[in-house]
MOPAC internal coordinates of N, CA, C and O (Angstrom, degrees):
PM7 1SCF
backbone

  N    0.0000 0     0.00 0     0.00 0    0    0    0
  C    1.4521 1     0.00 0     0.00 0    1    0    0
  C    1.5286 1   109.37 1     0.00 0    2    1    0
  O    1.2310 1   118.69 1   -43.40 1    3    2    1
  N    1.6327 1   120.10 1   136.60 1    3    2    1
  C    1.1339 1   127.35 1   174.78 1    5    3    2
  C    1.2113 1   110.31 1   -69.68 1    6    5    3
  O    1.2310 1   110.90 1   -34.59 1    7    6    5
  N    1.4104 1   134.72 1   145.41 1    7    6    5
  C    1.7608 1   151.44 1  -149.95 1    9    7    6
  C    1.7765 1    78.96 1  -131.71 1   10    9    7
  O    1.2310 1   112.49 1  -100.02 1   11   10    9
  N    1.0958 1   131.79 1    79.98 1   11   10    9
  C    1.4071 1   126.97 1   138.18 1   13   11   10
  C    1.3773 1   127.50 1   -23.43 1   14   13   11
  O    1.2310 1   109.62 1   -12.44 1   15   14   13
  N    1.3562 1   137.08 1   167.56 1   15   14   13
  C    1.5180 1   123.31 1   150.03 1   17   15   14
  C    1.3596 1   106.36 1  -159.44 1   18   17   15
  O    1.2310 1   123.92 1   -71.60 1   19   18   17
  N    1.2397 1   110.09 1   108.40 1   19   18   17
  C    1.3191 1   131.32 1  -159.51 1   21   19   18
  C    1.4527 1   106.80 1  -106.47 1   22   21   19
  O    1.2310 1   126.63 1   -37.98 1   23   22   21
  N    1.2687 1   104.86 1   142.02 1   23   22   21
  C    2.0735 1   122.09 1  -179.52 1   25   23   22
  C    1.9567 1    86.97 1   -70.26 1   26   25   23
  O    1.2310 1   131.02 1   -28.07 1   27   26   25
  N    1.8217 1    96.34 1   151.93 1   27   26   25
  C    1.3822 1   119.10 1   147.66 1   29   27   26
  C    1.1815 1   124.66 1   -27.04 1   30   29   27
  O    1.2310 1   123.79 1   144.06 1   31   30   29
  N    0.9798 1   110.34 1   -35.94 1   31   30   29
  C    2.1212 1   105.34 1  -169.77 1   33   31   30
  C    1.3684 1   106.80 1  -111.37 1   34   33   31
  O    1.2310 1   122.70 1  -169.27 1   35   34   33
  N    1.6839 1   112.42 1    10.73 1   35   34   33
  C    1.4130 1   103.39 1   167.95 1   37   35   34
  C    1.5841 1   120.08 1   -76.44 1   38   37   35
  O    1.2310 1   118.50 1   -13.47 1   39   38   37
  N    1.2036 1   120.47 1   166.53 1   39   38   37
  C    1.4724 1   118.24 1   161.97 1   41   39   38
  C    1.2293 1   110.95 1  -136.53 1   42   41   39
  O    1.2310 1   126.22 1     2.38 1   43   42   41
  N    1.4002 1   105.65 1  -177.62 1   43   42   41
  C    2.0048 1   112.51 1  -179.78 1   45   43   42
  C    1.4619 1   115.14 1   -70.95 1   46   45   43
  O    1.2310 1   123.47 1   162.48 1   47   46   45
  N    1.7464 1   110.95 1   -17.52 1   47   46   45
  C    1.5771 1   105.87 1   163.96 1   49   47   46
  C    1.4914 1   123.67 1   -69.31 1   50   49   47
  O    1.2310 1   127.40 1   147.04 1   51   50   49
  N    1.1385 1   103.36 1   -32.96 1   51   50   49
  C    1.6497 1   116.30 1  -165.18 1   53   51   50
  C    1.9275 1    88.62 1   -78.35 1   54   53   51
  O    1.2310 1   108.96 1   128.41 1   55   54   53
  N    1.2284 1   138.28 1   -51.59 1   55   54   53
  C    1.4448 1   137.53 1   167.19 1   57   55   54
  C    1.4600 1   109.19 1   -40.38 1   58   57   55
  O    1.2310 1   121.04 1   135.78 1   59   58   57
  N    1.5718 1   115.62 1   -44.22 1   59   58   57
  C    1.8136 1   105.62 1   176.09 1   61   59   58
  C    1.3771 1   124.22 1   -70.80 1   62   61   59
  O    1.2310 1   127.93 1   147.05 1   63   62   61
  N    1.7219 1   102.34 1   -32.95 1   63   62   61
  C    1.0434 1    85.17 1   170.95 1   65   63   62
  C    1.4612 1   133.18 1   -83.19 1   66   65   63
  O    1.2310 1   118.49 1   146.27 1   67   66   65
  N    0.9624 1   120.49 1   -33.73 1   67   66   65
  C    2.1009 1   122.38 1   160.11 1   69   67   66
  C    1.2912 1    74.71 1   -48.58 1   70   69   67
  O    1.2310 1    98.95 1    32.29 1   71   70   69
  N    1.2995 1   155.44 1  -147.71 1   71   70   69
  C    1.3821 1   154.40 1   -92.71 1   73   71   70
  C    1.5380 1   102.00 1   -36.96 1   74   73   71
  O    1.2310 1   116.98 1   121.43 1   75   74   73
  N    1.7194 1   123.36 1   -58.57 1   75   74   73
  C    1.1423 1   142.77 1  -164.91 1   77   75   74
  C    1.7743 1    92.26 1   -53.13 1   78   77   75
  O    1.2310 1   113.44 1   146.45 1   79   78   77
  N    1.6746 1   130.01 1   -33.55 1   79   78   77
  C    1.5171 1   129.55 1  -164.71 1   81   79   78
  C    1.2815 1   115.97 1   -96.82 1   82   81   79
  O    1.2310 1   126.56 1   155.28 1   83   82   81
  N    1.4820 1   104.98 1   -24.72 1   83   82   81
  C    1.5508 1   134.48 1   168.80 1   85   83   82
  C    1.5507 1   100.06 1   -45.92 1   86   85   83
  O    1.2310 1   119.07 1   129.90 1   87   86   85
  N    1.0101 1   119.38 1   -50.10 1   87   86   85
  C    1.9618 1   141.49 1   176.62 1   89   87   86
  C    1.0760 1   105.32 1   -44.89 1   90   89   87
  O    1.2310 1   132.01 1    94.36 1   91   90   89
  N    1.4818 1    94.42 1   -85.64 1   91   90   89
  C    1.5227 1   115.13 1  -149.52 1   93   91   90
  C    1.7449 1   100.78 1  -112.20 1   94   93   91
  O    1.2310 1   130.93 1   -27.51 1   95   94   93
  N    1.6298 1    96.51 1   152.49 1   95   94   93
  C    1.3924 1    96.31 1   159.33 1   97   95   94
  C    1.0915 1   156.27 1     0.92 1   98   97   95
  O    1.2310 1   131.66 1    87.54 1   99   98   97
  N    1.7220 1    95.09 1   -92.46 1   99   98   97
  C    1.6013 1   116.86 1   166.35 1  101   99   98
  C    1.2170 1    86.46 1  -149.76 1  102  101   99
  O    1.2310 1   125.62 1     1.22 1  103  102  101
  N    1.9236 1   106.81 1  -178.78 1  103  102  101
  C    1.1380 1   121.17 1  -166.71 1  105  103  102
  C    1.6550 1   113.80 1  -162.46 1  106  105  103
  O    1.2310 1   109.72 1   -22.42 1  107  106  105
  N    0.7924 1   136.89 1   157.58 1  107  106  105
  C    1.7755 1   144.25 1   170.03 1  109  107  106
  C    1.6130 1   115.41 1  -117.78 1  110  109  107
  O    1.2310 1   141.84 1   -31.58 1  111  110  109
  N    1.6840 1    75.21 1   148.42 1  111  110  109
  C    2.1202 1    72.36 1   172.15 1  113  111  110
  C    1.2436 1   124.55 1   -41.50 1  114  113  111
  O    1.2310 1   126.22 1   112.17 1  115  114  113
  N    1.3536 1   105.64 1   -67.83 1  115  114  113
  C    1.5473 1   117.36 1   175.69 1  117  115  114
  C    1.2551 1   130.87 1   -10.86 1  118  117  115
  O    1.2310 1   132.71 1   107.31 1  119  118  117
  N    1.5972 1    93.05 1   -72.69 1  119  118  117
  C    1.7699 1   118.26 1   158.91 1  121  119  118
  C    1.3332 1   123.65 1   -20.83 1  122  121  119
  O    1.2310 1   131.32 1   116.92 1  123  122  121
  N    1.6382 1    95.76 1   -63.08 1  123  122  121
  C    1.2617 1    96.69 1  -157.20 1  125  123  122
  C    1.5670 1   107.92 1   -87.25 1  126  125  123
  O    1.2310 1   122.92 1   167.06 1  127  126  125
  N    1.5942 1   112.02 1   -12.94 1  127  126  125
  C    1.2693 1   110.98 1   161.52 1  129  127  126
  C    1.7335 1   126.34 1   -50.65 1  130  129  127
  O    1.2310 1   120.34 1   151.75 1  131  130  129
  N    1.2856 1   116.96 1   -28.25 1  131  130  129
  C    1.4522 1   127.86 1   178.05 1  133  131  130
  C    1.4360 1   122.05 1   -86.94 1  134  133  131
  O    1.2310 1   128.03 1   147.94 1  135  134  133
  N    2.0242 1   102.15 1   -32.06 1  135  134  133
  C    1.3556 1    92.96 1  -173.97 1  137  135  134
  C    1.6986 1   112.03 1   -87.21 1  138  137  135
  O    1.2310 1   121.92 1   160.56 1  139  138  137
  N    1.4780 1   113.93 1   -19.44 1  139  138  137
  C    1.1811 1   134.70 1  -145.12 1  141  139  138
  C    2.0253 1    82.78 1   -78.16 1  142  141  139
  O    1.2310 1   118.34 1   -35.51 1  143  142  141
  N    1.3243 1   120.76 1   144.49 1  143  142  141
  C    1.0218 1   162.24 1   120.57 1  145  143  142
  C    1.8412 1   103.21 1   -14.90 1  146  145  143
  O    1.2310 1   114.43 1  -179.84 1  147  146  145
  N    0.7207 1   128.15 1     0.16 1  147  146  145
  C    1.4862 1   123.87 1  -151.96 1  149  147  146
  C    1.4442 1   113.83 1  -125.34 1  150  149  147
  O    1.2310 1   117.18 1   -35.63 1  151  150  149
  N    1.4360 1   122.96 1   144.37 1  151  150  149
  C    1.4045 1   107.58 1   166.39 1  153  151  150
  C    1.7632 1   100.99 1   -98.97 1  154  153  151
  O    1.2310 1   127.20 1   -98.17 1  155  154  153
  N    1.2151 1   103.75 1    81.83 1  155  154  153
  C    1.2621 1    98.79 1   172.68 1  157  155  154
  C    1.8457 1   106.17 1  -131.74 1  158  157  155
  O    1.2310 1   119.48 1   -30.69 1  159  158  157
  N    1.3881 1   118.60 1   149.31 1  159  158  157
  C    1.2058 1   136.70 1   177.71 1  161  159  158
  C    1.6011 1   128.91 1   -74.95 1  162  161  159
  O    1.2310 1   109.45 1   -57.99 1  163  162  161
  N    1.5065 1   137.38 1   122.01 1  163  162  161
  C    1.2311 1   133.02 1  -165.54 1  165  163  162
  C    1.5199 1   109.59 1   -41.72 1  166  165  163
  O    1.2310 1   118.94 1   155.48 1  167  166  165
  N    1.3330 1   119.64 1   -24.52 1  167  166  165
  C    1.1469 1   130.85 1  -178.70 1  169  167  166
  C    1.4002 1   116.59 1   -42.69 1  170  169  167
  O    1.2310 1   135.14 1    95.01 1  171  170  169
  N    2.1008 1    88.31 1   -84.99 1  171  170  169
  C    1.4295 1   119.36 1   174.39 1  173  171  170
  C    1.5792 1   113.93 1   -40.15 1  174  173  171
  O    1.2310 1   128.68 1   130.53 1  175  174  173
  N    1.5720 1   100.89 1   -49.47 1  175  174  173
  C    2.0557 1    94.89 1   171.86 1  177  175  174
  C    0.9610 1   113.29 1   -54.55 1  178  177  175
  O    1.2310 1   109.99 1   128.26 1  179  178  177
  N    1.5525 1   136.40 1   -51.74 1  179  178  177
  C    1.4031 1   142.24 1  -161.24 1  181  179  178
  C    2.2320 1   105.60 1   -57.81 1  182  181  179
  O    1.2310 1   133.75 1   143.00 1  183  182  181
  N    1.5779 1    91.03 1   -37.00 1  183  182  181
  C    1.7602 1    83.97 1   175.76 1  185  183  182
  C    0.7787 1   122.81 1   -82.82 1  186  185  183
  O    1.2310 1   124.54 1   164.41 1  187  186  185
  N    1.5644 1   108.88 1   -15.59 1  187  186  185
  C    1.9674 1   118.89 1   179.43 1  189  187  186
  C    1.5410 1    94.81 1   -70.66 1  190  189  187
  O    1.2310 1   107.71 1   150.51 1  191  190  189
  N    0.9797 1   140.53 1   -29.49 1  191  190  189
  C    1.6873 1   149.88 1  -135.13 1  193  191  190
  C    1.8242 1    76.14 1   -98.70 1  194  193  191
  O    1.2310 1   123.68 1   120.79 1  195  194  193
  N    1.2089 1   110.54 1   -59.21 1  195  194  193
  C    1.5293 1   105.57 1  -144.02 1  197  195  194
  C    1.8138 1    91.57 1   -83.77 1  198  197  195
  O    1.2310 1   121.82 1   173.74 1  199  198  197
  N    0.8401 1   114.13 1    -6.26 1  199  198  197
  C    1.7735 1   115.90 1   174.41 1  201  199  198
  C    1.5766 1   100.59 1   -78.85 1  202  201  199
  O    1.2310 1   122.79 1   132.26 1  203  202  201
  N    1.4481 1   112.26 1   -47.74 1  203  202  201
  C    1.8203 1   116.49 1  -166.25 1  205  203  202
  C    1.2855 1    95.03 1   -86.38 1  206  205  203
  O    1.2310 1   119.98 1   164.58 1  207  206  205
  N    1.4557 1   117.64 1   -15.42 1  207  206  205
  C    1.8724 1    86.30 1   148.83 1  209  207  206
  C    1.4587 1   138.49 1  -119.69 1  210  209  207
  O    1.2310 1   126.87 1  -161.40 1  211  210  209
  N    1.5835 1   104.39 1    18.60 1  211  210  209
  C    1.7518 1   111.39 1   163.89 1  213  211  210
  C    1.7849 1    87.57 1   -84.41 1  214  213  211
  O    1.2310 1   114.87 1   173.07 1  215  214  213
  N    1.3253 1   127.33 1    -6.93 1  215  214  213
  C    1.4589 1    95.38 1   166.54 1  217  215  214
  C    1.3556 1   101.74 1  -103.24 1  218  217  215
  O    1.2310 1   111.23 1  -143.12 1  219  218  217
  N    1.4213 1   134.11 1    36.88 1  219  218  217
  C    1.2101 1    97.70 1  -171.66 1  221  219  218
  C    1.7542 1   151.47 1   111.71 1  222  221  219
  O    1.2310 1   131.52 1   115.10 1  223  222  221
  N    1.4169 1    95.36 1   -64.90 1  223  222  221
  C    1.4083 1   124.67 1  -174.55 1  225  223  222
  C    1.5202 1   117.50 1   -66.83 1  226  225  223
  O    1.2310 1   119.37 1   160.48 1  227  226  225
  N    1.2440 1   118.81 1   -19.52 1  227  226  225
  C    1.8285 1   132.61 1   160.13 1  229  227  226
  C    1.1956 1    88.05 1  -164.74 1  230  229  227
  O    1.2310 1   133.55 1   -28.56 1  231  230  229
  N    1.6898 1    91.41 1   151.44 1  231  230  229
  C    1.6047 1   121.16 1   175.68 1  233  231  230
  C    1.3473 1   116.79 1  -122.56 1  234  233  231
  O    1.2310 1   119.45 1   -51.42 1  235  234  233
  N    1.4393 1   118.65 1   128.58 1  235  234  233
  C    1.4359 1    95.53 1   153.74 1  237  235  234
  C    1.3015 1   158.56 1   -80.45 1  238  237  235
  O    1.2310 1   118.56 1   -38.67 1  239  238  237
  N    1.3259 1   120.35 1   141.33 1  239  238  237
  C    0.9924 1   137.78 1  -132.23 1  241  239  238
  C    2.0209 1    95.83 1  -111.30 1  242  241  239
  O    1.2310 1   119.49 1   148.62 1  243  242  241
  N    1.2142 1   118.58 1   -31.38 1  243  242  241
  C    1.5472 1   122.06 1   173.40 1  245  243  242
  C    1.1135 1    97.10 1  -173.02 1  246  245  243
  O    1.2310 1   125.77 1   -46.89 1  247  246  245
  N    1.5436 1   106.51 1   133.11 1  247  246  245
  C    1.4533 1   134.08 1   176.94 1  249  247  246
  C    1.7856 1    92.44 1    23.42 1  250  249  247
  O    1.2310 1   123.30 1    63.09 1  251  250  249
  N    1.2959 1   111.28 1  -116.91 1  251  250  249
  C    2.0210 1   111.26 1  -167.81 1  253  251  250
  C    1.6147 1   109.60 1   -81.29 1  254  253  251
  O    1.2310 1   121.00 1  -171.60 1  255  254  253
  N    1.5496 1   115.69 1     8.40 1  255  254  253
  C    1.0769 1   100.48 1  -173.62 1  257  255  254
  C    1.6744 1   112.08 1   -90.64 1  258  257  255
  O    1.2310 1   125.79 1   -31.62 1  259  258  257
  N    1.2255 1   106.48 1   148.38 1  259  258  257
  C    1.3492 1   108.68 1   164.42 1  261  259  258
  C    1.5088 1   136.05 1  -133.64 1  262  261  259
  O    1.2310 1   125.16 1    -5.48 1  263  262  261
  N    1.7361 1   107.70 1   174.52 1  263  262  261
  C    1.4624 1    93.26 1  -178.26 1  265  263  262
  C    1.5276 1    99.34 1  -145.89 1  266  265  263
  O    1.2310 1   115.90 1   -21.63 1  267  266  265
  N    1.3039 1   125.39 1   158.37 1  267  266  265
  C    1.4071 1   138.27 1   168.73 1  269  267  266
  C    1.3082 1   104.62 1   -41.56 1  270  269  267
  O    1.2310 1   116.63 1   -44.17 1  271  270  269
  N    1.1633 1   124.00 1   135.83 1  271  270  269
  C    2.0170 1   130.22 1   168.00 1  273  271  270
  C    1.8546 1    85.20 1   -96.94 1  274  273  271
  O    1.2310 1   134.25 1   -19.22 1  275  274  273
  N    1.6696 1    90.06 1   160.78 1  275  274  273
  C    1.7074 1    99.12 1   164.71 1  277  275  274
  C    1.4286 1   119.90 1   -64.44 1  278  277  275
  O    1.2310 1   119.18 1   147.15 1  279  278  277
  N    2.0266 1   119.16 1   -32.85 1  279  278  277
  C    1.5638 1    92.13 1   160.19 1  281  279  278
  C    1.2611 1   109.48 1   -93.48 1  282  281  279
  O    1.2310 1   105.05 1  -121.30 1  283  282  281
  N    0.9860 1   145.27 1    58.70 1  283  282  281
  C    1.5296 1   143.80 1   138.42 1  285  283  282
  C    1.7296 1    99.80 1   -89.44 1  286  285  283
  O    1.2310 1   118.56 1   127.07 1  287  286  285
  N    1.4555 1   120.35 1   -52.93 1  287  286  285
  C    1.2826 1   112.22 1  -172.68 1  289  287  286
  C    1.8980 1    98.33 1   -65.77 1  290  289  287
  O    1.2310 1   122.01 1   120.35 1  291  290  289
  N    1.1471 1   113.75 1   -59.65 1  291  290  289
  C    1.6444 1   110.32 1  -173.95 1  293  291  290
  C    1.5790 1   122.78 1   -39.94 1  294  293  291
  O    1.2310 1   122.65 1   142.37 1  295  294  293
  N    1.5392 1   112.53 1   -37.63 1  295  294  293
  C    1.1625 1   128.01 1   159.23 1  297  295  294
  C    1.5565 1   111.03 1   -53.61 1  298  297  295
  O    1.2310 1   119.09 1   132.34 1  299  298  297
  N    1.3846 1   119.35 1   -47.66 1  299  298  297
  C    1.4202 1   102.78 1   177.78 1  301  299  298
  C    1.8008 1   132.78 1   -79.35 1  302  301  299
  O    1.2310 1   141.12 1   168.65 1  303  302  301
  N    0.9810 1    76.61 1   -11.35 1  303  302  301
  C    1.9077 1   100.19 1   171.03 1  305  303  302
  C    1.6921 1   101.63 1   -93.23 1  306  305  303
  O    1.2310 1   111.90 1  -175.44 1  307  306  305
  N    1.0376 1   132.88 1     4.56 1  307  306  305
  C    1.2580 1   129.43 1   154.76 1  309  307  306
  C    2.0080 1   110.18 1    94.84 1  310  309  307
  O    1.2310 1   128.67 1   176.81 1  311  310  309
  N    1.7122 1   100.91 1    -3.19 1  311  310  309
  C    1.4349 1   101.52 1  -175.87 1  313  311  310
  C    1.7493 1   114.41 1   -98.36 1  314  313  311
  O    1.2310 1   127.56 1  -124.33 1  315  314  313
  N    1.0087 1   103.05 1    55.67 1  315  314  313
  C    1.8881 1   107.81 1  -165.63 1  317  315  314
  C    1.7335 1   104.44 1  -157.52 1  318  317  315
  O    1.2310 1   107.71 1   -68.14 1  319  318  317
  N    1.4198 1   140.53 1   111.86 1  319  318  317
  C    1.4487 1   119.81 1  -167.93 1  321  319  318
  C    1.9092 1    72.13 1   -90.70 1  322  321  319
  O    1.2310 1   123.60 1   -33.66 1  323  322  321
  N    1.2507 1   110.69 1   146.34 1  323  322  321
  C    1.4023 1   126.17 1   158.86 1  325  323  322
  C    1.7817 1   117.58 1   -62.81 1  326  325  323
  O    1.2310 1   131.44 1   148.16 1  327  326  325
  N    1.2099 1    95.52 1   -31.84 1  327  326  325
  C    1.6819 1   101.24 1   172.40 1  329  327  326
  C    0.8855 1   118.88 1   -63.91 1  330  329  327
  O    1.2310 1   113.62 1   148.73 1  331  330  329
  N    1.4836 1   129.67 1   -31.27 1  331  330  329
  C    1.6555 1   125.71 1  -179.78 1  333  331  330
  C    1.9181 1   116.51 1   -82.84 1  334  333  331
  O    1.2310 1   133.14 1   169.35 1  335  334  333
  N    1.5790 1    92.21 1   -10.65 1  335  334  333
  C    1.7166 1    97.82 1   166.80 1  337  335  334
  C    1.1864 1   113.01 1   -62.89 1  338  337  335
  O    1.2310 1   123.69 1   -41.16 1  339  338  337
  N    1.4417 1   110.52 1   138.84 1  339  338  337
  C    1.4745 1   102.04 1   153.23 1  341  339  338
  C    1.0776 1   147.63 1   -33.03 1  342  341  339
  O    1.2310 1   116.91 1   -47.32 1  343  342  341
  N    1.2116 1   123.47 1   132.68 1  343  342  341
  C    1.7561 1   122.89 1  -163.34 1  345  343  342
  C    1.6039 1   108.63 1   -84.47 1  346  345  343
  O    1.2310 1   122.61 1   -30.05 1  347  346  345
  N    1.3834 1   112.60 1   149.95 1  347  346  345
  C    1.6398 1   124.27 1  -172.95 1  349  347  346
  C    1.4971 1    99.85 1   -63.79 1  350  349  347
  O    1.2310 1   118.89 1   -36.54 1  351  350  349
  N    1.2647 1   119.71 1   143.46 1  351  350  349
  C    1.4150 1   116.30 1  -166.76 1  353  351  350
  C    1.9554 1    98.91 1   -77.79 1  354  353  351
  O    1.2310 1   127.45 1   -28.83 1  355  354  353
  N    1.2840 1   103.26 1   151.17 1  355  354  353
  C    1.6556 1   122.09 1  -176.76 1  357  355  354
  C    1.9236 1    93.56 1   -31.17 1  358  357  355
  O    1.2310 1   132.17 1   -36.46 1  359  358  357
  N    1.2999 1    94.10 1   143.54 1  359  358  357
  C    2.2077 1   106.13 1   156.25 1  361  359  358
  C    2.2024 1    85.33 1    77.24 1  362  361  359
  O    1.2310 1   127.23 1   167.48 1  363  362  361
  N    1.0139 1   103.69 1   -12.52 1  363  362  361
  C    1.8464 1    76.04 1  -176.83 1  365  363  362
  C    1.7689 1   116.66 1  -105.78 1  366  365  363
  O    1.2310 1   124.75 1   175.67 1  367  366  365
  N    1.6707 1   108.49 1    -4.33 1  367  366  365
  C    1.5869 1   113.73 1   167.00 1  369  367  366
  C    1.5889 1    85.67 1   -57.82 1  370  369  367
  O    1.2310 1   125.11 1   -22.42 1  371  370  369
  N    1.4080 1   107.79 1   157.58 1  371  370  369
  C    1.6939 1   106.96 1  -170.54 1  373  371  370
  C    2.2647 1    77.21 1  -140.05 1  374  373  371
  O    1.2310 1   120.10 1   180.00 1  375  374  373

């Protein structure tokens, strides 16, 4: 089993979704509001989205779409500490 190592302001949504990009392509809030396992809101994904990419970890790619960055994938294979990413800019940890 891969030993992740994830920053403070991560959560278990922000982990589904890199898993959810790990998959596929790209992806949208929306989307991932339906496919996701989660009781979470297009909303709430959409800020998780914009946190995993002030670190970095997916970028977007058009208007809400997104896609896995290489440390988003390295992070998920366990070779990336998430702490040394850049931090989400001030007012958007929710």
């Amino acid at each position: 089993m891969t030993m992740r190592k994830p920053a403070e302001w991560m959560c278990s949504l922000d982990e589904r979704i890199l898993e959810y990009l790990n998959d596929e392509p790209w992806t949208m809030p929306h989307v991932l509001e339906h496919e996701l396992s989660m009781d979470a809101s297009e909303e709430r994904i959409r800020e998780r989205c914009q946190l995993l990419a002030d670190a970095d970890l997916i970028e977007p790619i058009h208007s809400e779409m997104y896609e896995l960055t290489t440390w988003g994938r390295l992070y998920l294979e366990g070779e990336v500490d998430a702490r040394n990413q850049p931090r989400p800019r001030p007012g958007r940890v929710l």
